[in-house]
C-alpha angles and dihedrals in degrees: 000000000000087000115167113244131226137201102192111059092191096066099042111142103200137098092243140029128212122218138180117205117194099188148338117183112347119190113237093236089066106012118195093327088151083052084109092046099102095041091049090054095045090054086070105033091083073072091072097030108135137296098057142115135201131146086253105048099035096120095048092040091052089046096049085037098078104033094246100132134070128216142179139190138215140151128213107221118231113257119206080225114076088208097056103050084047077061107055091035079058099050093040094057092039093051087048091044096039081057090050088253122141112227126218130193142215115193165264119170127314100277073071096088089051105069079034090062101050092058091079100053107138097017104104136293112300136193117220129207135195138197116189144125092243127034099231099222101145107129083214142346115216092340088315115121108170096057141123087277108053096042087116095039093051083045095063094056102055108103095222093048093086104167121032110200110182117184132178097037110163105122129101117239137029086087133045118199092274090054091052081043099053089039091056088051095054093050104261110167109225118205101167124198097257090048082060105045080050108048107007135250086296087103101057093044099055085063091063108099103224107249099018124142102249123211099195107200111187120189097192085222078077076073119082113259081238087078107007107052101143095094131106101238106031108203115193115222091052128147118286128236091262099048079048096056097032090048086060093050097038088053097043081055082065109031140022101249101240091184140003135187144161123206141175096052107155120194089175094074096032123132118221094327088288091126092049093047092053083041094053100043082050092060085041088063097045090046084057092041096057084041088069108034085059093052092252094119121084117263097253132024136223122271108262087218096036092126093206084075088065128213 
């Protein structure tokens, strides 16, 4: 997006920090198969470098348009070793965070929150949301504790992570009766992907506490398989492109959002791009989103059917 780069994360100077983020904690059954996954969703983001103006991307468009936000860019490289990896993803949040940047990150798979969250371990209270197709609520996974399946689980047990709201839930696996069973005790809010085709995103966004720091965590199986097909369990009946987009907005009207990342892209089993295109208009409308939310953004914004945009 025409975006500046930056080598040192700890100077900078931008409301917001961009990270790739190969790899945490891979199973050996599947290894890093995401590891390709920034690069993939760059590839397609010169497409929505400024200026430029569509009914989806008008925020993000009037923000880049004028030149009054800052960004930077960094990868952490994949290490062979997972704790290592949970290291630098660590540092690398707590470095954006300690410069009052907010980080996004591109994954990666889903052990990737996990090493994010606990960088902000005595920094407040946070919300997190996720938005995935499983809830990830396996204590381990063939001795492996700190793997795609158990993100939520790990969540719940880190003392500055106070509400769990998890939305879009219709896969099997990533949780056995006795997980649902140990996330409902611990006060996890469950708004599945049925519930919202059926009543709408009110109810997720009745369980935002006005005014909460809010850690967004988005697995891109949340997606239906119809435009996001790059995943490694596709699951039909998921969100479209549109309560994707209107449950961010819709969040970011109730809470700052703190974090955000999004996680199990899989260009390996892309078609045609289509699943790197939805991810990265996803990423354009949280980049405009956290525009916003740090003043950045002009006051008012322009008219969506105003004809002189354009289509």
């Amino acid at each position: 997006m025409g975006l500046p780069a930056c080598s040192n994360l700890s100077r900078p100077e931008a409301d917001a920090v961009l990270v790739g983020v190969p790899a945490a904690t891979p199973y050996a059954s599947v290894g890093s198969y995401c590891a390709d996954a920034p690069d993939a969703i760059r590839a397609v983001m010169p497409s929505m470098r400024p200026p430029f103006i569509t009914m989806t991307s008008i925020l993000m468009a009037r923000c880049f348009h004028h030149g009054c936000v800052s960004w930077t860019l960094e990868t952490c490289p994949l290490a062979e070793d997972a704790s290592e990896n949970r290291a630098q993803i660590r540092e690398a949040v707590g470095a954006i965070l300690n410069a009052g940047a907010v980080p996004l990150v591109l994954g990666g798979d889903d052990s990737v929150p996990i090493p994010l969250f606990e960088a902000f371990a005595g920094r407040g209270s946070y919300t997190v949301l996720q938005i995935d197709a499983h809830i990830d609520w396996r204590d381990d996974v063939d001795g492996e504790r700190l793997g795609l399946s158990s993100t939520m689980r790990r969540a719940s047990e880190m003392g500055h992570i106070g509400r769990i709201i998890q939305v879009g839930q219709r896969g099997v696996g990533s949780a056995r009766p006795a997980d649902l069973a140990d996330a409902k005790a611990a006060g996890v809010h469950f708004i599945s992907a049925h519930q919202l085709h059926r009543e709408g995103l009110e109810p997720v966004l009745r369980l935002i506490e006005p005014g909460s720091e809010l850690l967004i965590t988005f697995d891109c199986d949340a997606l239906d398989p119809a435009i996001m097909p790059a995943v490694i369990g596709r699951v039909p009946g998921g969100l479209s492109y549109w309560q994707a987009v209107d449950l961010l907005h819709g969040a970011a009207d109730w809470a700052r959002v703190a974090s955000f990342d999004l996680v199990e892209f899989m260009p390996a089993r892309d078609l045609d791009g289509t699943g790197a295109l939805v991810a990265g208009r996803i990423l354009a409308t949280v980049t405009g989103i956290v525009a916003r939310q740090a003043g950045s953004a002009a006051e008012s914004l322009p008219d969506p059917s105003d004809p002189s945009l354009g289509a």
